[in-house]
N, C-alpha and C positions, 0 to 999 in steps of 0.2 A: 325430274326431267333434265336440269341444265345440267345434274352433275354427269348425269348420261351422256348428254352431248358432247359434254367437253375430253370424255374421253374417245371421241371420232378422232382422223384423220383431219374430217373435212365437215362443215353442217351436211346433213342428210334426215331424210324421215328415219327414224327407228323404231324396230318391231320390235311386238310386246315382251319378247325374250330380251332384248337388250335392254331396253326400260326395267323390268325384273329384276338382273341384274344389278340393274345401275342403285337399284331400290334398297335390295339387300349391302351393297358395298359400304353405301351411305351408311346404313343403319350401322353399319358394324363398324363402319369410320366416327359416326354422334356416340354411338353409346355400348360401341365393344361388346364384352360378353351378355350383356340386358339386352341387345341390337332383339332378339326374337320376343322377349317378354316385352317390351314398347311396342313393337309389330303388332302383337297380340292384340295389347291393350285397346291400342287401334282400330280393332279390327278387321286385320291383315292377319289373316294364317294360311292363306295363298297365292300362287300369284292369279288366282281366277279373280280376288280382291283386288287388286292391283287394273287387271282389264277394266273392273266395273265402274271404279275411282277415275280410268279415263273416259269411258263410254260416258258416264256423270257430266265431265268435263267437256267432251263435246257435245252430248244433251243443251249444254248451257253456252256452246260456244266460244267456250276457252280453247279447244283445243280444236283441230281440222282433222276429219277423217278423211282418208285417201280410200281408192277403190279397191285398193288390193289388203283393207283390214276387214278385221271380221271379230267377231264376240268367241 
């Protein structure tokens, strides 16, 4: 998530395409060509894994959902 942020202009909320994103850069910035078989490992082989991981997160209160998100 911060490495998403940091790449705004300005803080703002960001949608789950940006977060996505932001998900896949990283990976490929930690661990280059492996970046998809770590993901894997993971289990991340979408980004609908990636929504679920936040939806988890705000289940739990880590994270704020706003009204304009959705599953």
């Amino acid at each position: 998530l911060q490495h998403a942020i940091e790449k705004l202009d300005e803080p703002r909320h960001i949608a789950g395409q940006e977060l996505a994103e932001g998900v896949r850069d990283l990976a490929i910035e930690r661990f280059g060509p492996m970046a998809r078989t770590v993901l894997e490992h993971w289990g991340i082989h979408a980004t609908a894994d990636i929504g679920a991981i936040v939806y988890a997160l705000i289940d739990c209160h880590v994270l704020i959902k706003q009204e304009s998100d959705s599953r």
